[in-house]
Residue frames as a rotation matrix with the C-alpha (Angstrom) as fourth column:
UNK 1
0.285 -0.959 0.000 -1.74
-0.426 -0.127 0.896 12.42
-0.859 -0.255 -0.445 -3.71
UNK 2
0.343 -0.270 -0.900 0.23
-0.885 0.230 -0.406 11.93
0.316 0.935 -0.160 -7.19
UNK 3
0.981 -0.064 -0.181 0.97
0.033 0.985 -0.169 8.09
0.189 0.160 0.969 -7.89
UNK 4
0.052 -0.998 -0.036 4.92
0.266 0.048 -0.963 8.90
0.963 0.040 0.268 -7.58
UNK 5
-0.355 -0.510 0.784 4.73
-0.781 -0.299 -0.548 10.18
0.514 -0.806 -0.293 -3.94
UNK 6
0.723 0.592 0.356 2.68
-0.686 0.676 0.269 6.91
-0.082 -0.439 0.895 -3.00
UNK 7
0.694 -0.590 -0.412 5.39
0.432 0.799 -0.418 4.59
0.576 0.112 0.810 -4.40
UNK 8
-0.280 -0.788 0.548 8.08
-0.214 -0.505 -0.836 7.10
0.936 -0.352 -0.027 -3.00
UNK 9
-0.085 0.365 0.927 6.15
-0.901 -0.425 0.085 6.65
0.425 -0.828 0.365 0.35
UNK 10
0.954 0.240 0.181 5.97
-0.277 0.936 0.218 2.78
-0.117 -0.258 0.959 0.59
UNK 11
0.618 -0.737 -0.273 9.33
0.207 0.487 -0.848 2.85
0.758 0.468 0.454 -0.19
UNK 12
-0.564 -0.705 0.430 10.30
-0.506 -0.117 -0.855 4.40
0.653 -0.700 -0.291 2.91
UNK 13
0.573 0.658 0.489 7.74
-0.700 0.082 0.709 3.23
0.427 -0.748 0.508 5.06
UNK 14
0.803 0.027 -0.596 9.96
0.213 0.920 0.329 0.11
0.557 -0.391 0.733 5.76
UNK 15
0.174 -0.741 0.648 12.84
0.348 -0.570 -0.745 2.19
0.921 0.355 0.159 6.52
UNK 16
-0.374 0.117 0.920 11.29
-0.606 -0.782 -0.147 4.42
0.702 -0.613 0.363 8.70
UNK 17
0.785 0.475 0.399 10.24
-0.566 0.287 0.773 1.36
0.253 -0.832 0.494 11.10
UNK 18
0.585 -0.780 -0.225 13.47
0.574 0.593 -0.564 0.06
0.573 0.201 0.795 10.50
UNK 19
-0.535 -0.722 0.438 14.99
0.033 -0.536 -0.843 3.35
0.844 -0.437 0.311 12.22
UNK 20
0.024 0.770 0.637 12.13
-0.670 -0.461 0.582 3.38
0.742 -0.441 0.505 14.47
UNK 21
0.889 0.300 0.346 12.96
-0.436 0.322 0.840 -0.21
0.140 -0.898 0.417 16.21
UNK 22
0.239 -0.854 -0.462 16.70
0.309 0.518 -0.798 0.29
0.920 0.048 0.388 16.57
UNK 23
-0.226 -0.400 -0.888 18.29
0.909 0.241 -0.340 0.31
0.350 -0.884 0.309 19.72
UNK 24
-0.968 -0.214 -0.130 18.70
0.249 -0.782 -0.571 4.11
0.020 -0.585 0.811 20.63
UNK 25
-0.407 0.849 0.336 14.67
-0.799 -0.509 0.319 4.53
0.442 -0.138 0.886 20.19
UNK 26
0.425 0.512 -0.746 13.71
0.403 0.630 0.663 1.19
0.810 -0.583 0.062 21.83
UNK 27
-0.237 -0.073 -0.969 15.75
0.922 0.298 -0.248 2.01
0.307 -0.952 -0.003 24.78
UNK 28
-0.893 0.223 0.391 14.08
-0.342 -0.901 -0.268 5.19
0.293 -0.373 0.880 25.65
UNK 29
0.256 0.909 0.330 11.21
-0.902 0.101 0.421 3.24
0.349 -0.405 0.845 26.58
UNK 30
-0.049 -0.273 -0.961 13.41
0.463 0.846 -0.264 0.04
0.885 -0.458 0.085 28.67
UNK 31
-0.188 0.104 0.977 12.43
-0.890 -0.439 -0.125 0.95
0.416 -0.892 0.175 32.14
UNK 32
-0.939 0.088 -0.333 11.34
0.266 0.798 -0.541 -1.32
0.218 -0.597 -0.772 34.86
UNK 33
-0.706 0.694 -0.138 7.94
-0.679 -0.719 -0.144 0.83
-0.199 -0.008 0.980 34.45
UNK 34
-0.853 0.357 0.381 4.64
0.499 0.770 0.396 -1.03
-0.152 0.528 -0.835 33.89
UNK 35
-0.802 0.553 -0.226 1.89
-0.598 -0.733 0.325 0.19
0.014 0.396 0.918 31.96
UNK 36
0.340 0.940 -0.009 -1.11
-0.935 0.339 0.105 -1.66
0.102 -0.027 0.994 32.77
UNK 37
0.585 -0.351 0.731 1.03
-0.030 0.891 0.452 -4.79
-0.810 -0.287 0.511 33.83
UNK 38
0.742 -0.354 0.569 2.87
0.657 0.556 -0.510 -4.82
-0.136 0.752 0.645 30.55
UNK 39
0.206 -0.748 -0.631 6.32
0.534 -0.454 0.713 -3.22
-0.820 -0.485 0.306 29.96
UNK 40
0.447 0.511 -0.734 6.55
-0.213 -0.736 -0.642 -0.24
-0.869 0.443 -0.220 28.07
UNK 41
-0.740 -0.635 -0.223 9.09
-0.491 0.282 0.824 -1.49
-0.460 0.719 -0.520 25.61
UNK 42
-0.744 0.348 0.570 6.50
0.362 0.927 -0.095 -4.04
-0.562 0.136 -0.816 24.63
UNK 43
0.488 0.851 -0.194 3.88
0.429 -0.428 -0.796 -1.61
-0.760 0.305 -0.574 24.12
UNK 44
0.165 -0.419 -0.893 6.61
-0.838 -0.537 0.097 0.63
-0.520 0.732 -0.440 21.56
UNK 45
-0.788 -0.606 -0.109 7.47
-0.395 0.364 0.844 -2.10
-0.471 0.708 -0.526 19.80
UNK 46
-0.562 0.634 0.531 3.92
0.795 0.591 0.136 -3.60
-0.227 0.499 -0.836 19.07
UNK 47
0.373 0.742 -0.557 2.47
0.271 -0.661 -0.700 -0.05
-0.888 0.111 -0.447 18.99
UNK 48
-0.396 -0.604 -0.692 5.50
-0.567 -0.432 0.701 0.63
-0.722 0.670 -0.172 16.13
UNK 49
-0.944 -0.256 0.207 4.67
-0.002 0.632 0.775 -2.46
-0.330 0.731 -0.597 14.16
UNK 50
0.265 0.906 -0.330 0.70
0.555 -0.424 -0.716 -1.70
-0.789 0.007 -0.615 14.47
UNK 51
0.648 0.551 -0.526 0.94
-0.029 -0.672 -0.740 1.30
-0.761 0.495 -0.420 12.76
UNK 52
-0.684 -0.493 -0.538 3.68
-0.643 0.058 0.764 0.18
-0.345 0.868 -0.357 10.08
UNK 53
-0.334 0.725 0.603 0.44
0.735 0.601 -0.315 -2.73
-0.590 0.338 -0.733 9.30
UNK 54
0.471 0.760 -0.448 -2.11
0.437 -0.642 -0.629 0.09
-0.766 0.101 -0.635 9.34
UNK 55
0.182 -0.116 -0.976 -0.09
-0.475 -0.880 0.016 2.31
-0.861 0.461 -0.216 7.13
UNK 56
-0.829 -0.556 -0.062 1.18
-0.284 0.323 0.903 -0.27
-0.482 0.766 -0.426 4.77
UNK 57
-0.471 0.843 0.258 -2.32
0.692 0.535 -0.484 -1.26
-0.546 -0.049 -0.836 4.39
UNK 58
0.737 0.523 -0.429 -3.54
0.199 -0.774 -0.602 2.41
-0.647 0.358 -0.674 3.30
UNK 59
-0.439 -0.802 -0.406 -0.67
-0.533 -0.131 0.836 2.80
-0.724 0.583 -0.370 1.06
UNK 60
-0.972 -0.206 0.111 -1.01
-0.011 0.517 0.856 -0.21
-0.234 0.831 -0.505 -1.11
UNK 61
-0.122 0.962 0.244 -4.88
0.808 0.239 -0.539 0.28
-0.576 0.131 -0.807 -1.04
UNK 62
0.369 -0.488 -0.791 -4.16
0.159 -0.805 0.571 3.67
-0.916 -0.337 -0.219 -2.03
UNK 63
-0.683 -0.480 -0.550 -1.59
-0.554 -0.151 0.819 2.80
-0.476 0.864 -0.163 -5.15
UNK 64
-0.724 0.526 0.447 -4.64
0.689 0.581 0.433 0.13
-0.032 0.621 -0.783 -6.43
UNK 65
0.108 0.821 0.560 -6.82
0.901 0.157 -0.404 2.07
-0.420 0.549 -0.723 -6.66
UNK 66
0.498 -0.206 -0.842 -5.05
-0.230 -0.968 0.101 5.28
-0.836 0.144 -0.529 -7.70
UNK 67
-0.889 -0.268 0.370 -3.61
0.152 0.590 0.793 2.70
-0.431 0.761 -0.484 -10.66
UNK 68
-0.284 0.632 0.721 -7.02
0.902 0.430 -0.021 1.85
-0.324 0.644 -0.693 -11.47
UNK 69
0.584 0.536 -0.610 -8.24
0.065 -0.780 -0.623 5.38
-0.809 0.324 -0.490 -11.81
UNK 70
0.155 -0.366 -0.918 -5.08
-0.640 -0.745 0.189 6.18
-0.753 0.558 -0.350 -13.92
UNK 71
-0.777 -0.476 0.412 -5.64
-0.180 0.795 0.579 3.31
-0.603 0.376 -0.703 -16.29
UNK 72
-0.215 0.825 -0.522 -8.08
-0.973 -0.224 0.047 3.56
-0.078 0.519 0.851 -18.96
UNK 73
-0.079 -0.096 0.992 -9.90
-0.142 0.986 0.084 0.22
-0.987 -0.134 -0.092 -19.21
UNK 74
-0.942 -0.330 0.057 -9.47
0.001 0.167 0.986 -1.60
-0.335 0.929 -0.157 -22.76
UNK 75
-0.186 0.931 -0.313 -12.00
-0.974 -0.216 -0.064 -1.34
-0.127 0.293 0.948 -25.38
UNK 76
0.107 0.219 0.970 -13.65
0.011 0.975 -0.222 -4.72
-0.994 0.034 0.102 -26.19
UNK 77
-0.929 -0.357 0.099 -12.38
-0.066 0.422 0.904 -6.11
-0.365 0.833 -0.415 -29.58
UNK 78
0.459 0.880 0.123 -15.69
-0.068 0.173 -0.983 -6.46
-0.886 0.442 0.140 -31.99
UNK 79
-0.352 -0.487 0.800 -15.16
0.614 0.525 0.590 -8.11
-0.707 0.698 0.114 -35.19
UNK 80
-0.824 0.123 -0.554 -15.18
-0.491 -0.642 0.588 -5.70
-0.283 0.757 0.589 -38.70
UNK 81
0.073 0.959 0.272 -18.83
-0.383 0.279 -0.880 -5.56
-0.921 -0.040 0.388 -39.96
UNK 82
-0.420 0.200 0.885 -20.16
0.430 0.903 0.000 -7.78
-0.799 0.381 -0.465 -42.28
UNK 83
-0.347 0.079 -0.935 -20.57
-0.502 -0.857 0.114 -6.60
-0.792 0.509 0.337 -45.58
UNK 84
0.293 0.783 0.549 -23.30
-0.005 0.575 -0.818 -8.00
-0.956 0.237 0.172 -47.75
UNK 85
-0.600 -0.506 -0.620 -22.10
-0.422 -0.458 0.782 -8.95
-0.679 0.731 0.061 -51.18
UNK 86
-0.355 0.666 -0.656 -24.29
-0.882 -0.470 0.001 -8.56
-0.308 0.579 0.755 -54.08
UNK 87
-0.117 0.022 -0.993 -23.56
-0.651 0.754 0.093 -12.21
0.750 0.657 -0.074 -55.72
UNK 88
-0.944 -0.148 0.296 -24.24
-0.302 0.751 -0.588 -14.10
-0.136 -0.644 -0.753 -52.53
UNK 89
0.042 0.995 -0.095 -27.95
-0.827 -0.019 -0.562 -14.32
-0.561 0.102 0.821 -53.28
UNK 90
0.324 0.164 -0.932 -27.10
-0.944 -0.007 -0.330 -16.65
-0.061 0.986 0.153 -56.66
């Protein structure tokens, strides 16, 4: 994936969990339901933030090392050779 749709992509990512735990999508899972003892709301909201982790994680791993590739690395400085001059002998 080009370096511009990664940055373009971490830039929404907060967004999109921002729209993701407002009201009108949390309360589609407020029930008096339990899911293995634990109310489903609970599970959407820690299953939402889970995978905003997970993804923000593969993103920014993602833009380092898709940086490093597109970064040549520097040459190492070396000092101008030494040039023997005739009269140093004398």
């Amino acid at each position: 994936m080009p370096r511009q749709k990664l940055r373009d992509a971490a830039f929404i990512l907060p967004f999109f969990g921002l729209i993701l735990i407002m009201p009108p999508f949390v309360d589609i899972f407020f029930s008096t339901r339990l899911l293995g003892g634990i109310p489903g709301i609970l599970l959407y909201i820690f299953g939402v933030w889970t995978m905003l982790i997970v993804l923000g994680a593969i993103l920014s791993r993602r833009l380092i090392t898709d940086g490093d590739a597109a970064e040549t690395p520097p040459r190492p400085m070396q000092p101008p050779p030494q040039q023997e001059r005739p009269d140093a002998d004398r």
